[in-house]
PyMOL commands that place a pseudoatom at each C-alpha (Angstrom):
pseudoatom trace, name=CA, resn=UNK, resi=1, chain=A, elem=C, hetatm=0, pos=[2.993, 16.120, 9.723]
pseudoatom trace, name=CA, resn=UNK, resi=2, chain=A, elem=C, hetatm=0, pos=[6.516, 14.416, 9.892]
pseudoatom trace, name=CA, resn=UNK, resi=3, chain=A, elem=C, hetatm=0, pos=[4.712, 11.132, 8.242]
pseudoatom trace, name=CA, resn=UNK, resi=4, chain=A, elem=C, hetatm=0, pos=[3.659, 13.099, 5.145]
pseudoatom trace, name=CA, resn=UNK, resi=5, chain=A, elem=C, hetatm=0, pos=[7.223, 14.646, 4.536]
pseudoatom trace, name=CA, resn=UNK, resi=6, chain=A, elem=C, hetatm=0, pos=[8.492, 11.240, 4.783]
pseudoatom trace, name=CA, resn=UNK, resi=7, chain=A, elem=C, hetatm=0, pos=[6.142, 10.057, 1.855]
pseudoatom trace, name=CA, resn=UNK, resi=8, chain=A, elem=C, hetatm=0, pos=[6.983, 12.848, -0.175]
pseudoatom trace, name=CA, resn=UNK, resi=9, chain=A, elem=C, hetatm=0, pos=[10.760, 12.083, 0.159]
pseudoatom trace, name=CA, resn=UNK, resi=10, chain=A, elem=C, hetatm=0, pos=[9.884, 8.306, -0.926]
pseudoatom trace, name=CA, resn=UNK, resi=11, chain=A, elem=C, hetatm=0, pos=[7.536, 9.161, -3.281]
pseudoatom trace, name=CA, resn=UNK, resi=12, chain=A, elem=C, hetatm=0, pos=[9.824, 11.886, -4.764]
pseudoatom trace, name=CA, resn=UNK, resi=13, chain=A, elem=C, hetatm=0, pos=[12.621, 9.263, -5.368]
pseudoatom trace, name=CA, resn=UNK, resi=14, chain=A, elem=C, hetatm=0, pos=[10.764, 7.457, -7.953]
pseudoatom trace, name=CA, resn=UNK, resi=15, chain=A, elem=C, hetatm=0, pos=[10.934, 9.685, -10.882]
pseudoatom trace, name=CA, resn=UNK, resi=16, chain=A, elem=C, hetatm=0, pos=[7.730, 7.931, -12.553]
pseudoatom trace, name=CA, resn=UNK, resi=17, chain=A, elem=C, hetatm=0, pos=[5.697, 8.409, -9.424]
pseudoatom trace, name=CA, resn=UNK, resi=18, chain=A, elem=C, hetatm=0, pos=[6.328, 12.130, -9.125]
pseudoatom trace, name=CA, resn=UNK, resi=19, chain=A, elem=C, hetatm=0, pos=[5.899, 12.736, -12.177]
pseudoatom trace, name=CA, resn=UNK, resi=20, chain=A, elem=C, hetatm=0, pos=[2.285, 11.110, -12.304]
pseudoatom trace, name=CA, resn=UNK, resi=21, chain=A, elem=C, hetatm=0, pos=[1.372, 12.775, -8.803]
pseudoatom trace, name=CA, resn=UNK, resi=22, chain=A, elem=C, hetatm=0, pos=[2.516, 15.901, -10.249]
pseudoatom trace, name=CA, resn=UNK, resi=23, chain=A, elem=C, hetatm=0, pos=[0.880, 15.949, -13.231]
pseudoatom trace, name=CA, resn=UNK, resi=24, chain=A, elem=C, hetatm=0, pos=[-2.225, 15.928, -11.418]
pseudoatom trace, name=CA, resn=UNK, resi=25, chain=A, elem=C, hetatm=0, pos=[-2.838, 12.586, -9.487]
pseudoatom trace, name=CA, resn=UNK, resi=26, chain=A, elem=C, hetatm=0, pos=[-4.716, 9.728, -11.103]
pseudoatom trace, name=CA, resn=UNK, resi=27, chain=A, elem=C, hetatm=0, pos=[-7.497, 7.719, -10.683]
pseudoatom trace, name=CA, resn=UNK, resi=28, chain=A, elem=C, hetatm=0, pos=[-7.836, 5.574, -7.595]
pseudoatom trace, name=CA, resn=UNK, resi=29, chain=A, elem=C, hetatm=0, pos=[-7.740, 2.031, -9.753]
pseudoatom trace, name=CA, resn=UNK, resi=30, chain=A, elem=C, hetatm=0, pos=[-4.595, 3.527, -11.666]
pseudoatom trace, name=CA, resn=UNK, resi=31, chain=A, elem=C, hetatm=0, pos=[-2.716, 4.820, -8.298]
pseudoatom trace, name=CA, resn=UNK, resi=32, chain=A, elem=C, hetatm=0, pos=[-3.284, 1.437, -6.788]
pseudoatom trace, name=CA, resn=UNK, resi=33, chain=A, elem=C, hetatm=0, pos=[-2.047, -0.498, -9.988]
pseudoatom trace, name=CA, resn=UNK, resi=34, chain=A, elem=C, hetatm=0, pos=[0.960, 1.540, -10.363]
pseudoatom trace, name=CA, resn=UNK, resi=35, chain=A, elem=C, hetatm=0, pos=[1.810, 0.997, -6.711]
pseudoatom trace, name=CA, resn=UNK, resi=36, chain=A, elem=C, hetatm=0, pos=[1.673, -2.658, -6.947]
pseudoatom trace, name=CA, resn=UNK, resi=37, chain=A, elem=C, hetatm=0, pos=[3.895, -2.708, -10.057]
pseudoatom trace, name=CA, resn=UNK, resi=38, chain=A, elem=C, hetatm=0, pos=[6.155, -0.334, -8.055]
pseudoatom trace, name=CA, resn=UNK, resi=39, chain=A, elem=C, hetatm=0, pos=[6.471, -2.326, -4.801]
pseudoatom trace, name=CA, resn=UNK, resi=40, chain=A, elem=C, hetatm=0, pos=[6.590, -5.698, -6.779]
pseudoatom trace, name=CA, resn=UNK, resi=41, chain=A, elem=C, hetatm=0, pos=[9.377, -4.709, -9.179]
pseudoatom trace, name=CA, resn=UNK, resi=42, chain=A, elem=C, hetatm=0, pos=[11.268, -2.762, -6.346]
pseudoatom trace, name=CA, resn=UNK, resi=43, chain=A, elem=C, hetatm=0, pos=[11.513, -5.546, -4.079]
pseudoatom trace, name=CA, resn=UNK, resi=44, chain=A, elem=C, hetatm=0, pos=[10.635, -8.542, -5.570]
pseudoatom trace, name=CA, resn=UNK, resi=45, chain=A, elem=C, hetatm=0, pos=[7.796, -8.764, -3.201]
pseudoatom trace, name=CA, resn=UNK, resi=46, chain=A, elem=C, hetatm=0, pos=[6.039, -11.715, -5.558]
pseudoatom trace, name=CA, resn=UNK, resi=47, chain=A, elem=C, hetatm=0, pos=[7.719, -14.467, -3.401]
pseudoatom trace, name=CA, resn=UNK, resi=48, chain=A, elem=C, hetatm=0, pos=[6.817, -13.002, -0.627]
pseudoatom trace, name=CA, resn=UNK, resi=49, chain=A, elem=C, hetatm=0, pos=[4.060, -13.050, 1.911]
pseudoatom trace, name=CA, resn=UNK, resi=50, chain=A, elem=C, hetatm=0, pos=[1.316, -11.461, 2.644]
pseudoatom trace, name=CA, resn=UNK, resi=51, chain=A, elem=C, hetatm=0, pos=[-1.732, -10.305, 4.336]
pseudoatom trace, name=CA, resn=UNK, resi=52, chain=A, elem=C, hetatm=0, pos=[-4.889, -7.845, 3.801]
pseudoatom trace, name=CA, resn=UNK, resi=53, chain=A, elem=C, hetatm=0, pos=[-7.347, -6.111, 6.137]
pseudoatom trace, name=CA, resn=UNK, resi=54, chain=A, elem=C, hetatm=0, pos=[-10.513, -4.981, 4.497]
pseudoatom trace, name=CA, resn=UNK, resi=55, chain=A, elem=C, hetatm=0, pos=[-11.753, -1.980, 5.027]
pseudoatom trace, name=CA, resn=UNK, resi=56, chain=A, elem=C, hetatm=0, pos=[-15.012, -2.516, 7.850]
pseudoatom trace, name=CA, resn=UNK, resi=57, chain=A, elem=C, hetatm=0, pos=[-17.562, -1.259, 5.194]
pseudoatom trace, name=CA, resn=UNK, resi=58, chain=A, elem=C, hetatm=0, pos=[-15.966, -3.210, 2.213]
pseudoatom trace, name=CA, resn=UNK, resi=59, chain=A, elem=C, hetatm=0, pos=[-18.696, -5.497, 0.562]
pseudoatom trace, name=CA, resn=UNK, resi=60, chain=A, elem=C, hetatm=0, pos=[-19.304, -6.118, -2.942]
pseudoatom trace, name=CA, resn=UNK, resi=61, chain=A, elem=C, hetatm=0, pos=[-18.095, -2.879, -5.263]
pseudoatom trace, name=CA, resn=UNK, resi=62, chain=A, elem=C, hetatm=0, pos=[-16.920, -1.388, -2.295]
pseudoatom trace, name=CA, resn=UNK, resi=63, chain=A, elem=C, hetatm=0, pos=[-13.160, -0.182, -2.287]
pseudoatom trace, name=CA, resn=UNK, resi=64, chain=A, elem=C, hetatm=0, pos=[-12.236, 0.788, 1.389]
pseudoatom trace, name=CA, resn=UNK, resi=65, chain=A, elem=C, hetatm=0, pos=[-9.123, 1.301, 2.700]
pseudoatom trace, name=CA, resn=UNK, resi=66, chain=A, elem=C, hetatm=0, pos=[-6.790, -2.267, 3.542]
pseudoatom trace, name=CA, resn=UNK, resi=67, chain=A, elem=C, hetatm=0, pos=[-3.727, -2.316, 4.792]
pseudoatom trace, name=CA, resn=UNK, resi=68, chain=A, elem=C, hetatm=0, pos=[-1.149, -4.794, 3.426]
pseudoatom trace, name=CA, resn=UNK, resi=69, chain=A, elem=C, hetatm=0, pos=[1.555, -7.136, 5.759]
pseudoatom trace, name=CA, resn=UNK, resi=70, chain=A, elem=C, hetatm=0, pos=[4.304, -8.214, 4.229]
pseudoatom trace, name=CA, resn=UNK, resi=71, chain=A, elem=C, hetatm=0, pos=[6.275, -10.669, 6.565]
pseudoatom trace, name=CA, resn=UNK, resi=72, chain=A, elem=C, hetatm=0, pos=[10.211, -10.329, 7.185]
pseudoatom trace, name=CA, resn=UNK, resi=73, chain=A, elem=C, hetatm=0, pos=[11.597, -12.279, 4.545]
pseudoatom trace, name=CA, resn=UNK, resi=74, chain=A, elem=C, hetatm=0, pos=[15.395, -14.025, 4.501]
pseudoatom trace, name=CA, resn=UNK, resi=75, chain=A, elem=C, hetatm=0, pos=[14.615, -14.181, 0.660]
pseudoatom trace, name=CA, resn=UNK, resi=76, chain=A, elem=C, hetatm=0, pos=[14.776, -10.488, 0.394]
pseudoatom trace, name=CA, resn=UNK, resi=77, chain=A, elem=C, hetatm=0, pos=[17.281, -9.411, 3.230]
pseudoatom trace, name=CA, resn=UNK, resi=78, chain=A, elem=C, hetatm=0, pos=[14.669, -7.963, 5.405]
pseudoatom trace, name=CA, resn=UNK, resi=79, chain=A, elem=C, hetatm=0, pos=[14.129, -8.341, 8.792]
pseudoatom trace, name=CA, resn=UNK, resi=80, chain=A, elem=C, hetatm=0, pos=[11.102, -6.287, 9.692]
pseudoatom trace, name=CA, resn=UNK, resi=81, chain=A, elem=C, hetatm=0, pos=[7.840, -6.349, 8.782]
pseudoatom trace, name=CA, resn=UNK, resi=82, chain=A, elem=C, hetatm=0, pos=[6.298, -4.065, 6.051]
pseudoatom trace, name=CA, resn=UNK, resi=83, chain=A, elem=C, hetatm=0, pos=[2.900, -2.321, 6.539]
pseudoatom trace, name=CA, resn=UNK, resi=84, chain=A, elem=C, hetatm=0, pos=[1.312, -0.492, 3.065]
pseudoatom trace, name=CA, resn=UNK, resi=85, chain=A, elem=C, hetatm=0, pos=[-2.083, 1.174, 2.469]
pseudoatom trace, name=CA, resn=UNK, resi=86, chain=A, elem=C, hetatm=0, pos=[-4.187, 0.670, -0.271]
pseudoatom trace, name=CA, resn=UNK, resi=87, chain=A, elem=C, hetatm=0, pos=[-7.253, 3.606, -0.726]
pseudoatom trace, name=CA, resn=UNK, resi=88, chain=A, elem=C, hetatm=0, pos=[-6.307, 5.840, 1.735]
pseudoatom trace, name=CA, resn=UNK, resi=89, chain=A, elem=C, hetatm=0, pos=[-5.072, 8.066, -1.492]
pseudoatom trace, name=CA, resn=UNK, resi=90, chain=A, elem=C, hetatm=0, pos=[-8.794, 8.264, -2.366]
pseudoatom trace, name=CA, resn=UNK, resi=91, chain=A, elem=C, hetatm=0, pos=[-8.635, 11.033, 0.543]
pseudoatom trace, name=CA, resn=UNK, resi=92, chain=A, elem=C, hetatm=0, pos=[-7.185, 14.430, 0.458]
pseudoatom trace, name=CA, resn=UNK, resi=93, chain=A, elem=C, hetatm=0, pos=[-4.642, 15.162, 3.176]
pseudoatom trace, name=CA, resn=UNK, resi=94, chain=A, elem=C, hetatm=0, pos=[-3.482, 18.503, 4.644]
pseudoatom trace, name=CA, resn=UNK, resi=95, chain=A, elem=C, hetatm=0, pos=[0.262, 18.838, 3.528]
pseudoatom trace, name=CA, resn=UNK, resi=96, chain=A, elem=C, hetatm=0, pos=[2.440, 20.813, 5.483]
pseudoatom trace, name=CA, resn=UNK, resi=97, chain=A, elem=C, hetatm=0, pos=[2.942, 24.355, 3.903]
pseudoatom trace, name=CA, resn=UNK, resi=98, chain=A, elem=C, hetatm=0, pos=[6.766, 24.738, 3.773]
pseudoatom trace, name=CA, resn=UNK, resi=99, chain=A, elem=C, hetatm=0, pos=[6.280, 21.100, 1.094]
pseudoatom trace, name=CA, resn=UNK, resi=100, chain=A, elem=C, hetatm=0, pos=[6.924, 22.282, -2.490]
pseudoatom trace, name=CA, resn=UNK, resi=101, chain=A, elem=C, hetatm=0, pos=[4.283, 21.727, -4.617]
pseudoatom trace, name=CA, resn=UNK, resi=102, chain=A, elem=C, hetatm=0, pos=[1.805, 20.511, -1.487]
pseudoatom trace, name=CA, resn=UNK, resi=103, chain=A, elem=C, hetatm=0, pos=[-1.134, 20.080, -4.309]
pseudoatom trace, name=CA, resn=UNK, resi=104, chain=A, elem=C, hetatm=0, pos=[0.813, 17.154, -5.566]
pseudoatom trace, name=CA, resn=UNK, resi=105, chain=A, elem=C, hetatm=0, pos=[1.038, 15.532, -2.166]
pseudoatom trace, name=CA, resn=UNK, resi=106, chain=A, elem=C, hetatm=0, pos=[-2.435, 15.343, -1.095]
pseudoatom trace, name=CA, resn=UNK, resi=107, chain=A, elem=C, hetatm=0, pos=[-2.976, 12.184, -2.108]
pseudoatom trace, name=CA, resn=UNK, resi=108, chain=A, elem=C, hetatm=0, pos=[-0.576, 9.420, -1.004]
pseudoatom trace, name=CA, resn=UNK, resi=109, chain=A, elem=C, hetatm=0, pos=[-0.816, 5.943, 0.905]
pseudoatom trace, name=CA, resn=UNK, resi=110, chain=A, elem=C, hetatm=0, pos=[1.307, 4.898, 3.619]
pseudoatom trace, name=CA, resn=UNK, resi=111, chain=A, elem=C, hetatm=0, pos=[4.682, 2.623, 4.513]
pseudoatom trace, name=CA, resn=UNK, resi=112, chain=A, elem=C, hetatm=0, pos=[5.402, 1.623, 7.578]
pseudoatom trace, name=CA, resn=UNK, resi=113, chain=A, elem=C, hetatm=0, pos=[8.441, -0.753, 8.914]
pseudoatom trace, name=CA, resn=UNK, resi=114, chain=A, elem=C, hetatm=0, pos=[7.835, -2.539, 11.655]
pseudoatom trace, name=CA, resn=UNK, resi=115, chain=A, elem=C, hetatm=0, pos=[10.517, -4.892, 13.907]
pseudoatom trace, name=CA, resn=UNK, resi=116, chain=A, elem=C, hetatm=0, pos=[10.803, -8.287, 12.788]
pseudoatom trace, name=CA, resn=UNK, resi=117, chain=A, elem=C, hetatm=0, pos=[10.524, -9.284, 17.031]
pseudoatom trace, name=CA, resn=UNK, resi=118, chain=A, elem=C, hetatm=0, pos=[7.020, -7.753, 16.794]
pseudoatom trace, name=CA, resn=UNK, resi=119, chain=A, elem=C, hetatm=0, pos=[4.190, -9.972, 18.024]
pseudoatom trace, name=CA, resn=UNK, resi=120, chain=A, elem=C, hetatm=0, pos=[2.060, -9.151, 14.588]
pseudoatom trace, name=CA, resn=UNK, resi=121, chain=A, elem=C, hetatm=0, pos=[-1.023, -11.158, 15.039]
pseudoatom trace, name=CA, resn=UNK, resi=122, chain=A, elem=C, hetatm=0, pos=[-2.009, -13.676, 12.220]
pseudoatom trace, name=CA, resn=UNK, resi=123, chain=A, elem=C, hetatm=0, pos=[-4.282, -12.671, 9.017]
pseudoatom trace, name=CA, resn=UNK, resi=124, chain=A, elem=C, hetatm=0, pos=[-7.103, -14.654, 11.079]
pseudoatom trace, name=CA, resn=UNK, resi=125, chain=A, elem=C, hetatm=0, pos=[-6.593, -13.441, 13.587]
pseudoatom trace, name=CA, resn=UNK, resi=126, chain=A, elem=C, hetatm=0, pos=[-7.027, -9.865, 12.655]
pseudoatom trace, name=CA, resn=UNK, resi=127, chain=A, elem=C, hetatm=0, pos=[-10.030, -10.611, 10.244]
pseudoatom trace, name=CA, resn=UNK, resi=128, chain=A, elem=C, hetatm=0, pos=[-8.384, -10.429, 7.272]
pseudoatom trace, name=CA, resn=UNK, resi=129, chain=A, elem=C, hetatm=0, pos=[-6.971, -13.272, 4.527]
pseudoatom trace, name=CA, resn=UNK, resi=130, chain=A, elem=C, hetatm=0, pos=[-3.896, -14.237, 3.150]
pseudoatom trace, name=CA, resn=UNK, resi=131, chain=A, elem=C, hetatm=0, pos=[-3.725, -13.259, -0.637]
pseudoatom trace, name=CA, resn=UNK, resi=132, chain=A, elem=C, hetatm=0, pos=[-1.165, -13.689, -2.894]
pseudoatom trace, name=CA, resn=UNK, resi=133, chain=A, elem=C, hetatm=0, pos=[0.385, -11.213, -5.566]
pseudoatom trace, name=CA, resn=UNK, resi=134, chain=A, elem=C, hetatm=0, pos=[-1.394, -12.664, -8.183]
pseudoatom trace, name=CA, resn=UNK, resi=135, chain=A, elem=C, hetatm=0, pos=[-5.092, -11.752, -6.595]
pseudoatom trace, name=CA, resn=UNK, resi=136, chain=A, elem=C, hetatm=0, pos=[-4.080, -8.514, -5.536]
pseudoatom trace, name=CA, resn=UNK, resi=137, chain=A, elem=C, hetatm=0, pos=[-2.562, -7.091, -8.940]
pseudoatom trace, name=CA, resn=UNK, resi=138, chain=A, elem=C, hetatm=0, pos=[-5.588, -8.576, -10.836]
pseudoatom trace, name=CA, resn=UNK, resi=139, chain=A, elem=C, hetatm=0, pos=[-7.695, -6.253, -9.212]
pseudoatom trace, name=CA, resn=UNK, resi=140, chain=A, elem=C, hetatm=0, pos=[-10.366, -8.151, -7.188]
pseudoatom trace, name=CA, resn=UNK, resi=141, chain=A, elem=C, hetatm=0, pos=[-8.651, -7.307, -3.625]
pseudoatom trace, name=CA, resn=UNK, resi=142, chain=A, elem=C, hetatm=0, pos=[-7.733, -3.873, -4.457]
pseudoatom trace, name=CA, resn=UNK, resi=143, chain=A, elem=C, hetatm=0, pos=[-10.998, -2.854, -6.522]
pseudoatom trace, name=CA, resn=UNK, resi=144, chain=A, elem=C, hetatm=0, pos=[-13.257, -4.112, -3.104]
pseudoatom trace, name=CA, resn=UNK, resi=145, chain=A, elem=C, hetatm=0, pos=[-14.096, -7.336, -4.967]
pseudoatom trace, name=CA, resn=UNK, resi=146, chain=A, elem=C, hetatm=0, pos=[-12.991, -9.497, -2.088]
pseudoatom trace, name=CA, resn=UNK, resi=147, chain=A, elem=C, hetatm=0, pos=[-10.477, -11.837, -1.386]
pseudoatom trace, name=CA, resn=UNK, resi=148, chain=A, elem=C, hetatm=0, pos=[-10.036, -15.340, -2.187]
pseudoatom trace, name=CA, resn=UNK, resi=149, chain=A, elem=C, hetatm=0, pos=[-7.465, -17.768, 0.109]
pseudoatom trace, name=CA, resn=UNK, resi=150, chain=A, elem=C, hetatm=0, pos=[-4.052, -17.836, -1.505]
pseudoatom trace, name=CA, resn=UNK, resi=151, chain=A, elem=C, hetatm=0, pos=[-3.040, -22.223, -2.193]
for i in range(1, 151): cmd.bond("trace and resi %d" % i, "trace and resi %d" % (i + 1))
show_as sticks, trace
zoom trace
């Protein structure tokens, strides 16, 4: 349960966030949207790169779960890799009791940071494809649509 206090301290830093999670949660196309705008205004992450894994029983309409690589960057002073769901807030979570509010929490994704020294296998190599910001806020890697090569 240590992971899910750890979102809700992240999550509760964001004023906006909270206060959407606590007024109830959203919808799964909204959460992902305003999760994107967060992460790409946050950090800049538009010139940065990146990676998706679909979801095994993504196909056409589907929306699975994909996890998201972002690549150390020198651009944005970081030197380890960054690992971020995308669906797995279509779930509900048990949240530790002792978490105020828990309700509010049982829907989140996940951030991990991993060591730039890490051996993280390519997008090909994993079976999934590079994307670009651009294909992933307009909707068609995050609503299931698939995902297009980024030029």
């Amino acid at each position: 349960m240590a992971g899910v206090r750890q979102i809700v301290a992240y999550l509760s830093s964001p004023e906006e966030i909270a206060d959407r999670m606590n007024r109830g949660g959203l919808d799964t196309e909204a959460q992902i949207a305003h999760l994107l705008q967060h992460l790409q205004a946050e950090d800049n992450l538009a010139q940065n790169r990146l990676f998706a894994l679909p979801h095994p029983e993504d196909g056409p309409g589907g929306a699975g779960v994909r996890v998201y690589i972002f690549a150390p960057s020198a651009l944005l002073g970081r030197d380890f890799y960054t690992l971020v769901t995308m669906g797995v807030s279509g779930t509900v979570m048990d949240v530790p009791e002792d978490i105020p509010n828990p309700a509010a929490w049982q829907h989140a994704e996940l951030l991990c940071y991993l060591p730039a020294t890490w051996a993280i296998p390519s997008a090909e190599e994993l079976g999934g494809e590079e994307v670009s910001w651009a294909e992933v806020a307009g909707g068609g890697a995050a609503a299931g649509q698939g995902m297009e090569q980024a030029g």
